[in-house]
C-alpha positions as CSV (number, residue, x, y, z in Angstrom):
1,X,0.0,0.0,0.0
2,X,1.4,3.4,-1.0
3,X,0.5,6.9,-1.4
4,X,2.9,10.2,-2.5
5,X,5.9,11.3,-1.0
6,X,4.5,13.6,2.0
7,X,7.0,15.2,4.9
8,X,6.2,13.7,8.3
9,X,7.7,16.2,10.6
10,X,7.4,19.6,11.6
11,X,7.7,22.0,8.1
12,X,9.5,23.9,10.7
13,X,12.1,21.8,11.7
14,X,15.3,21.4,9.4
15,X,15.2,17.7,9.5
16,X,12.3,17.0,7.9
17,X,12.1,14.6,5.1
18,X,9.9,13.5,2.2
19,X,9.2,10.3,3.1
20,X,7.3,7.3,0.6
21,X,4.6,6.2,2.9
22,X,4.4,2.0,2.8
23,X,3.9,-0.7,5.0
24,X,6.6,-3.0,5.9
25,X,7.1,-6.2,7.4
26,X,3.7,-8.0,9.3
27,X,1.7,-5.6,8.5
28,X,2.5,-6.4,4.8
29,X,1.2,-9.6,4.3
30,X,-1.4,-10.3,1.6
31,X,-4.7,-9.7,2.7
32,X,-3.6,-8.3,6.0
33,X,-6.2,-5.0,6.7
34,X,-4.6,-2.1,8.1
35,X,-5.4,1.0,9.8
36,X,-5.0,4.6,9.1
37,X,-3.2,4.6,12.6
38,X,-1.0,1.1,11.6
39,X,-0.4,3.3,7.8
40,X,1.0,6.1,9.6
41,X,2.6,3.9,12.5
42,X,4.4,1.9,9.7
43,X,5.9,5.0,7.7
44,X,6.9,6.8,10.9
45,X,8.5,3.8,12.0
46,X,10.2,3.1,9.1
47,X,11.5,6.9,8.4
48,X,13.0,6.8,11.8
49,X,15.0,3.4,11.6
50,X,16.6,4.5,8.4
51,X,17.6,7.6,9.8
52,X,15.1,10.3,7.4
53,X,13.8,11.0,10.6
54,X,17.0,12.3,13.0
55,X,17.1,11.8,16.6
56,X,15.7,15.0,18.1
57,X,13.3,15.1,15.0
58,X,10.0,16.7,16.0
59,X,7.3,15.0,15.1
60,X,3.9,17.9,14.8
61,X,0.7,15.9,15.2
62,X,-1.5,18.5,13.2
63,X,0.9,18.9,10.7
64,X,1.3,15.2,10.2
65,X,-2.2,14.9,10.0
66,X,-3.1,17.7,7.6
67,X,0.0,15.9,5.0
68,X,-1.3,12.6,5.1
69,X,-5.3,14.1,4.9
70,X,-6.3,12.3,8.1
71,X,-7.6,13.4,11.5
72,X,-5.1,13.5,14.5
73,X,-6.8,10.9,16.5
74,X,-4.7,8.2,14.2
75,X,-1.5,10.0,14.2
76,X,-1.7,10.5,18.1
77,X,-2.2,6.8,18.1
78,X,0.6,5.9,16.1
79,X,2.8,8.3,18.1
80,X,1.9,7.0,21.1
81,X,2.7,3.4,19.6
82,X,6.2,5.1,19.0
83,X,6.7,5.6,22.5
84,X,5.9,2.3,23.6
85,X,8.9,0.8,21.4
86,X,11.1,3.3,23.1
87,X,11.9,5.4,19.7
88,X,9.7,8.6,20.3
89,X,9.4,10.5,23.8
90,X,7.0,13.2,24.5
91,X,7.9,16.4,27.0
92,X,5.9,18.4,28.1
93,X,5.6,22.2,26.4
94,X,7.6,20.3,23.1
95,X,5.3,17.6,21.6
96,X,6.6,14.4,20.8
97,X,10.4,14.1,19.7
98,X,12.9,10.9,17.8
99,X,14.8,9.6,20.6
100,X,18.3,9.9,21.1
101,X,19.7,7.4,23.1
102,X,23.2,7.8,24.6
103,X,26.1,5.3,23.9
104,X,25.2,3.6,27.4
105,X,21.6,3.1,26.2
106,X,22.8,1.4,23.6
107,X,25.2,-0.6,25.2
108,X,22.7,-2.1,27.8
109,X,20.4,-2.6,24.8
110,X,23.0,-4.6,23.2
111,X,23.4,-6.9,26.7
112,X,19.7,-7.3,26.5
113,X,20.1,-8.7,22.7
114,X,23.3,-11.1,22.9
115,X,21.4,-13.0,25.4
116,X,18.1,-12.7,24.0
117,X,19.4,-14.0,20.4
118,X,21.9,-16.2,21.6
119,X,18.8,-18.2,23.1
120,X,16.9,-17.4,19.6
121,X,19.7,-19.3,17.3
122,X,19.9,-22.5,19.7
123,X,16.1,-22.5,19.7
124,X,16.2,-22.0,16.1
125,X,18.5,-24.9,15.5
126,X,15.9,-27.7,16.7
127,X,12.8,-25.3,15.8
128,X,13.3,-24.6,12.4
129,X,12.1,-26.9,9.4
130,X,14.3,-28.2,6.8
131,X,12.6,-25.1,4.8
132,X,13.0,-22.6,6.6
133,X,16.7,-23.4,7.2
134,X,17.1,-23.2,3.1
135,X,15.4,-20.1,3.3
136,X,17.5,-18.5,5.6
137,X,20.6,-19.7,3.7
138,X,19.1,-18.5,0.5
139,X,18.8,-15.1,2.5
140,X,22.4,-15.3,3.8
141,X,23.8,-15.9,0.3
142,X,21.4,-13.4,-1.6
143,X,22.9,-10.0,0.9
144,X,26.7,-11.4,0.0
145,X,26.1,-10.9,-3.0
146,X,26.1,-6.8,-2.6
147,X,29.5,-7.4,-0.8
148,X,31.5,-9.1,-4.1
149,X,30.5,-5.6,-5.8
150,X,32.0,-3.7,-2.5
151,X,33.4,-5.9,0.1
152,X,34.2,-2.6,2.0
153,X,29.8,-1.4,1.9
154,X,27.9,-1.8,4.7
155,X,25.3,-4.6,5.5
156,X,21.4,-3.1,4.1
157,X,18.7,-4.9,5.7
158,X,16.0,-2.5,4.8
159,X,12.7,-4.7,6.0
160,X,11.6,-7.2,8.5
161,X,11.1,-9.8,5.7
162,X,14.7,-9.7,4.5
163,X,16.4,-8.8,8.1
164,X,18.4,-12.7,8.7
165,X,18.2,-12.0,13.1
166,X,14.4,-11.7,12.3
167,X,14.2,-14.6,10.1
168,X,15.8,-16.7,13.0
169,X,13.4,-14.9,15.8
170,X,10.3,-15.9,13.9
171,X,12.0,-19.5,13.7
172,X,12.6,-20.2,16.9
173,X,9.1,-21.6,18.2
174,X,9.0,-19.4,20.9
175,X,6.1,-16.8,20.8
176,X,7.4,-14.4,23.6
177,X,11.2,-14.5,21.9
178,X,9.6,-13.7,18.5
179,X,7.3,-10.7,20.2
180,X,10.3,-9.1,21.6
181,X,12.8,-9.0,18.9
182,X,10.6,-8.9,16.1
183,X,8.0,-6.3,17.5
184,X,8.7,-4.7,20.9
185,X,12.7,-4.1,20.4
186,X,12.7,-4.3,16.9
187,X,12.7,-0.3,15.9
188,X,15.9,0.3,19.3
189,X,17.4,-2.3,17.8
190,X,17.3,-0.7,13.7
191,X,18.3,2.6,15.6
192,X,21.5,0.7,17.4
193,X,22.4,-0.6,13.8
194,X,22.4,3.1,12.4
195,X,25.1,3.7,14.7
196,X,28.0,1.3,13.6
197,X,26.8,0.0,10.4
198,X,29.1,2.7,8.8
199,X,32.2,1.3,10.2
200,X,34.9,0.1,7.2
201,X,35.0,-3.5,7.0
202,X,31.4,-4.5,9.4
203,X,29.6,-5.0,7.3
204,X,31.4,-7.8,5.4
205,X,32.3,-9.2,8.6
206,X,28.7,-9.3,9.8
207,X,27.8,-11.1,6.7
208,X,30.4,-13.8,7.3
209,X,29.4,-13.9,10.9
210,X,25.6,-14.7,9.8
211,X,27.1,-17.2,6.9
212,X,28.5,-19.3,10.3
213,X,25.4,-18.9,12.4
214,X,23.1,-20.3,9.9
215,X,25.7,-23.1,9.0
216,X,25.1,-24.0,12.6
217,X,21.5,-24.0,12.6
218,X,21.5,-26.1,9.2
219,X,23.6,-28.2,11.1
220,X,21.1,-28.9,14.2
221,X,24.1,-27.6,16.4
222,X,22.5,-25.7,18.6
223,X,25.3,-24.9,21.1
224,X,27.6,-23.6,18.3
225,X,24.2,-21.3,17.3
226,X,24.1,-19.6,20.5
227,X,28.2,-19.3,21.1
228,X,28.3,-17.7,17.4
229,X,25.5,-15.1,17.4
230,X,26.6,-14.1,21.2
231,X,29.7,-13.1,19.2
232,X,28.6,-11.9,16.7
233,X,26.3,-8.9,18.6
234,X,29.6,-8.9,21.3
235,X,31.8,-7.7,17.5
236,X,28.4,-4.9,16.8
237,X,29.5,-3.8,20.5
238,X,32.8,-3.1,19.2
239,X,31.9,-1.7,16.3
240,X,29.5,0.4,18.2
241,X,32.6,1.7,20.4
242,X,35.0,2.3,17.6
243,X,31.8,4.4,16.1
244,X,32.0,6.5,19.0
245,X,35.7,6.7,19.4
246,X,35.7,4.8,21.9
């Protein structure tokens, strides 16, 4: 579902962006109904984990709603939505801002995820079927492919459908696992990858890193799983310090 190009901030405020409004991810599926609320909820959403929306970014309720030729009562909704995945805050007196975590917000987030994921991938290992393993290869070899043009690029995984740590969440078997890195984390954890994803050489390494991990699921190992992807998000923490000059 798509309509034109509209800005989603403030007209006032220098970071606003034309955005293409679309759905992404679930709320993409054939058939699936969505709301004006869940239409503006997905384009926000999707605007601030790429980065068109800045941390800091205002977001103007009346103006959002005047742009997309709805009433506020779905973009307060969909703001409010925002704040519940931790990527908008609202003060009081200035409306409803993008967050801008600090480095230590990040870091802790990170905690959170190596131990969340490393118990996703040895989940995974037993969970998955013999389909969804070849699937996940398929999706392992189809984003090396961008690295063979520019080994030195870094790693795009621009929706849910095509993001290889959500392919292994939705895997796993476990509904509450699934919910929480697929749906409540989800937009932090896009906003964490913003940070380091520019570093020289990640992004290859990444891919190489997710090569392994679904080489041990493929392979039932389930122990190996957890031990790689724990690494693996332990090397975005290091990235994520070397970002920061750390």
């Amino acid at each position: 579902m798509q309509a034109p190009a509209l800005p989603f901030c403030d007209p006032a405020n220098e970071e606003c962006r034309h955005l293409q409004l679309s759905v992404d991810g679930d709320a993409a599926k054939k058939d699936a109904p969505i709301s004006q609320s869940g239409l503006v909820y997905e384009a926000l959403s999707a605007a601030i984990m790429k980065g068109e929306l800045a941390p800091g970014a205002k977001l103007s309720e009346p103006a959002i709603a005047e742009q997309l030729g709805v009433s506020r009562a779905p973009v307060r909704e969909a703001i409010r939505r925002l704040q519940e995945r931790g990527v908008v805050h609202h003060t009081a007196n200035q409306g409803a801002r993008v967050v801008a975590p600090t480095l230590e917000q990040f870091l802790a987030l990170l905690d959170v995820r190596e131990a969340l994921e490393g118990m996703t991938s040895r989940l995974a290992a037993t969970a998955m079927s013999e389909e969804a393993v070849a699937d996940l290869r398929a999706l392992v070899a189809e984003h090396g492919t961008a690295f063979s043009e520019d080994p030195t690029g870094p790693y795009m995984q621009e929706s849910r459908d095509t993001d290889f740590h959500v392919r292994i969440a939705r895997g796993c078997g476990n509904p509450v696992l699934t919910d929480l890195l697929c749906v409540q984390f989800y937009p932090q954890l896009k906003l964490c990858r913003l940070q380091h994803r520019g570093q020289k050489g990640r992004g290859l390494a990444a891919w190489k890193e997710h090569d392994r991990i679904a080489q041990a699921i493929a392979d039932r190992d389930g122990e190996l799983a957890e031990l790689l992807m724990r690494r693996h998000i332990r090397a975005a923490r290091a990235a994520l310090l070397q970002s920061q000059g750390r």
